[in-house]
ROMIKOL-823504 format. One record per residue (C-alpha): residue number from 1; residue in one letter; z, x, y. Coordinates in Angstrom, 1 decimal, padded with zeros to 4 digits. Each point is the difference from the previous one (the first is absolute). Example, Ala and Ser with C-alpha at 12.3 -4.5 7.8 and 13.67 -1.06 7.14 Angstrom:
# ROMIKOL-823504
  pos  code      c3      c1      c2
    1     a   007.8   012.3  -004.5
    2     s  -000.7   001.4   003.4
This chain:
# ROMIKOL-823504
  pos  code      c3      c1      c2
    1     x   004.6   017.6   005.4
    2     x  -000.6  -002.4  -002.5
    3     x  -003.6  -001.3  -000.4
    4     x  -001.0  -003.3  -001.8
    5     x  -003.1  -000.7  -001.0
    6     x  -001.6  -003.4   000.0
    7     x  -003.6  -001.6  -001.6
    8     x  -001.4  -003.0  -000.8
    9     x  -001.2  -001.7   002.7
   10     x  -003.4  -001.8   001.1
   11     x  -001.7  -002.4   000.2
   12     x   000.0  -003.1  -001.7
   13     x  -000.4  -004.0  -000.3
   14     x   002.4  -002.9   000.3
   15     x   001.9  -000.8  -002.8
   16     x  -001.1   003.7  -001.7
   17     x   002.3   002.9  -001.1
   18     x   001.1   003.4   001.0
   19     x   002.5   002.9  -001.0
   20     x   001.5   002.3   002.6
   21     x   001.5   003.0  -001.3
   22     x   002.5   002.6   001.8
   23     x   001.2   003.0  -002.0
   24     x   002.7   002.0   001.6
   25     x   002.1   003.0  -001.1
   26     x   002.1   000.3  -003.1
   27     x   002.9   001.3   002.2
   28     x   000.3  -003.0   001.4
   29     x  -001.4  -003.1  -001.7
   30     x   002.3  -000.3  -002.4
   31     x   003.0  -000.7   002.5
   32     x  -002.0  -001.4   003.0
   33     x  -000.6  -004.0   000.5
   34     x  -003.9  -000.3   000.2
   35     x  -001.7  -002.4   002.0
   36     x  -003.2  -001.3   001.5
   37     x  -000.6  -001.4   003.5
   38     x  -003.2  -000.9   001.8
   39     x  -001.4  -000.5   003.6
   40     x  -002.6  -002.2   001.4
   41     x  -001.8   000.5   002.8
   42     x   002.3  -001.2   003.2
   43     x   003.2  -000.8  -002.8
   44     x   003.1   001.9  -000.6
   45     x   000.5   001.9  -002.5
   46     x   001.5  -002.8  -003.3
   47     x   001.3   000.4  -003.7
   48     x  -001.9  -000.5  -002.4
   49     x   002.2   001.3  -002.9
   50     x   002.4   002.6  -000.9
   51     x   001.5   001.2  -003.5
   52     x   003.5   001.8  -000.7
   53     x   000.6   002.3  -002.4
   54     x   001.8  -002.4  -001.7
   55     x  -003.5  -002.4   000.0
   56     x   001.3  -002.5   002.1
   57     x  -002.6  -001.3   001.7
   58     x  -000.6  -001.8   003.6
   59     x  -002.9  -001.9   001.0
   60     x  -001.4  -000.6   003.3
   61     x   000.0  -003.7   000.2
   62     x  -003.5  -000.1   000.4
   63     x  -000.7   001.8  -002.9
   64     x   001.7  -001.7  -002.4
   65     x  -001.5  -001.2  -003.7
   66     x  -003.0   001.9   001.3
   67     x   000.7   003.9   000.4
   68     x   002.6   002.3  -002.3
   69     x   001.3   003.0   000.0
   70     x   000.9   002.5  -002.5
   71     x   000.8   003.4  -000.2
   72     x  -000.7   002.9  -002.5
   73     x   003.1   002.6  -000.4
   74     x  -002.0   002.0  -002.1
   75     x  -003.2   000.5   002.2
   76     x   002.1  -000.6   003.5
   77     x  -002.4  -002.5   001.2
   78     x   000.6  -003.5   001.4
   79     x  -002.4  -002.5  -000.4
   80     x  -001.0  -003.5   001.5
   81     x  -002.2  -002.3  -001.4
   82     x  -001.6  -002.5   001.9
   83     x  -001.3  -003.3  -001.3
   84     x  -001.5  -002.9   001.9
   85     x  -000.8   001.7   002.8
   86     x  -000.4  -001.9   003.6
   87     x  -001.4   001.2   003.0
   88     x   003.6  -000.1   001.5
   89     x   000.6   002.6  -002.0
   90     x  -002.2   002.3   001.8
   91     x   001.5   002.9   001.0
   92     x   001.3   003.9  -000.1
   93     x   002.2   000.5  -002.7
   94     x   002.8   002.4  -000.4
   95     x   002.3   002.0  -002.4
   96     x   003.4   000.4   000.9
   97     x   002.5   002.0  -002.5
   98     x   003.5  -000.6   001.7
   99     x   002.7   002.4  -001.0
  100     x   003.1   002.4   000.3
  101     x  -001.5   003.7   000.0
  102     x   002.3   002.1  -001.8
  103     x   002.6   001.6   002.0
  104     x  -000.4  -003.3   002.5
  105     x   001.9  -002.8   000.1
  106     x  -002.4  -002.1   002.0
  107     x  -002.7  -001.6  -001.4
  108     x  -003.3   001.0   001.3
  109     x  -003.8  -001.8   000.3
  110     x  -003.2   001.9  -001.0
  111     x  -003.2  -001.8   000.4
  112     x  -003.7   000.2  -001.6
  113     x  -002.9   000.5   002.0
  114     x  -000.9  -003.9  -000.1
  115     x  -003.2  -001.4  -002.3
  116     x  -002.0  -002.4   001.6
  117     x  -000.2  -003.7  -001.8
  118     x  -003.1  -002.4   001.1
  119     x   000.1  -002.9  -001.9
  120     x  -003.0  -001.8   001.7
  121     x  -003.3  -002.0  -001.3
């Protein structure tokens, strides 16, 4: 089973700053497109941002010119910063890493445990 592990969230104001972090296996990361989602309370499940191997990068619309991604092949951790937080932005965040297992030839979807993000006065 593949684990990843996420940190980073909390609580803080509007228009402050946070990093998430999700750190995943070696066997993987390097091959596996890794993303992060959220959910708010009553919402579906959304993008918020996901990262090829390659580093081409999507954005949430949402999320765009405030929050971005990167990725470190050498640590196997994805990370998101977040800047000008809004309330709307409240929410569970999650790591996805999605990827073809070896000896697979469909790709497959591992998720984090979630980190809770307040972003409240």
């Amino acid at each position: 089973q593949v684990q990843l592990v996420e940190s980073g969230g909390g609580l803080v104001q509007p228009g402050g700053s946070l990093r998430l972090s999700c750190a995943a296996p070696g066997t993987i990361f390097s091959r596996a497109v890794m993303g992060w989602y959220r959910q708010a309370p009553g919402k579906q499940r959304e993008l918020v941002a996901y990262i090829t191997n390659g580093d081409t990068i999507t954005y949430g619309d949402s999320v765009k010119g405030r929050f971005t991604i990167s990725r470190d092949d050498a640590e196997n951790t994805v990370y998101l910063q977040m800047n000008s937080l809004k309330p709307e932005d409240t929410a569970v965040y999650y790591c996805n890493a999605h990827v073809v297992l070896q000896y697979t030839s469909d790709p497959s979807d591992f998720w984090g445990q979630g980190t809770l993000v307040t972003v409240s006065s």
